[in-house]
N, C-alpha and C positions, 0 to 999 in steps of 0.2 A: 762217578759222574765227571766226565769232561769240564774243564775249567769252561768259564765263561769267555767268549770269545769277541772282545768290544774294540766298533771299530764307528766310522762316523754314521752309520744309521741307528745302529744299537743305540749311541750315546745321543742323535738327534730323538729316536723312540722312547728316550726315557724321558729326555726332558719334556716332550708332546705330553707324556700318560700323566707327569708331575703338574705339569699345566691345568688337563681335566679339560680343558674346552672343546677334545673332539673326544668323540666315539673311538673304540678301537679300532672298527673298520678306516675311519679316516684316516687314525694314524698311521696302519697298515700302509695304506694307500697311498698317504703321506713319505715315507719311509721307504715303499717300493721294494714292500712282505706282505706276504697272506697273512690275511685275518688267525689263523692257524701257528704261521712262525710267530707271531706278535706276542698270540697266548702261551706260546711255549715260553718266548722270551720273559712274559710277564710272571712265570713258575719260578723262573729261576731266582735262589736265593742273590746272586749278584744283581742281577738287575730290581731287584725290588730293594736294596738294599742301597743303589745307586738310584731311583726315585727316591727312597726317602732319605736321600742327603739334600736333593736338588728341593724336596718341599723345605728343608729345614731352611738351607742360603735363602728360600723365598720367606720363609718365617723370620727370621734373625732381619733379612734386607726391610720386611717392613716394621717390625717392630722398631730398627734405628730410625725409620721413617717416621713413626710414629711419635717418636721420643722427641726428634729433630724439630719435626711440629707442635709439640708442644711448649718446647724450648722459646720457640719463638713467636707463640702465642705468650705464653707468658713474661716474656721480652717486651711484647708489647706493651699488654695490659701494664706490665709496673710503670713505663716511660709516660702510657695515659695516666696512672694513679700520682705519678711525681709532679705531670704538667697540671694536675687538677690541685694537689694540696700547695702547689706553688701559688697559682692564681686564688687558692680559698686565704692563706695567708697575705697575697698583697691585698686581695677585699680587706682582710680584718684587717690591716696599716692603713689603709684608707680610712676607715669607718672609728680609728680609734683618733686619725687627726684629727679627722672634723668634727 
């Protein structure tokens, strides 16, 4: 078998199929290949091999996304838990002067 031969619609084709939001026809279509060369290209071990890179960068980008936002929910939530035992402690300074 002939190496795989990647060049900017191959590597625009893979990231379309990695995406999932069109058909293969669209992509074909997309890309400016028959529905035909697309399935050929989608046989090939490189290119199926270079889709499942481009899902992983999208796996890893949202999982940091994920993380990130929690980060900063939980950033939050501690800032409101500090401003809430701040203000329950000046109540009790209050309620123990008078």
């Amino acid at each position: 078998m002939t190496p795989f031969s990647w060049c900017k619609r191959s590597l625009r084709a893979a990231e379309l199929v990695a995406e999932g939001r069109l058909t293969g026809a669209q992509v074909a279509a997309e890309v400016g290949l028959s529905r035909q060369g697309l399935d050929r290209w989608k046989a090939r071990p490189e290119f199926k091999a270079r889709v499942a890179a481009i899902l992983d960068e999208y796996s890893d980008f949202l999982h940091r996304s994920q993380i990130a936002r929690w980060e900063r929910q939980w950033a939050e939530h501690d800032r409101w838990m500090e401003a809430w035992r701040a203000a329950r402690a000046a109540r009790r300074k209050r309620r123990i002067r008078a």
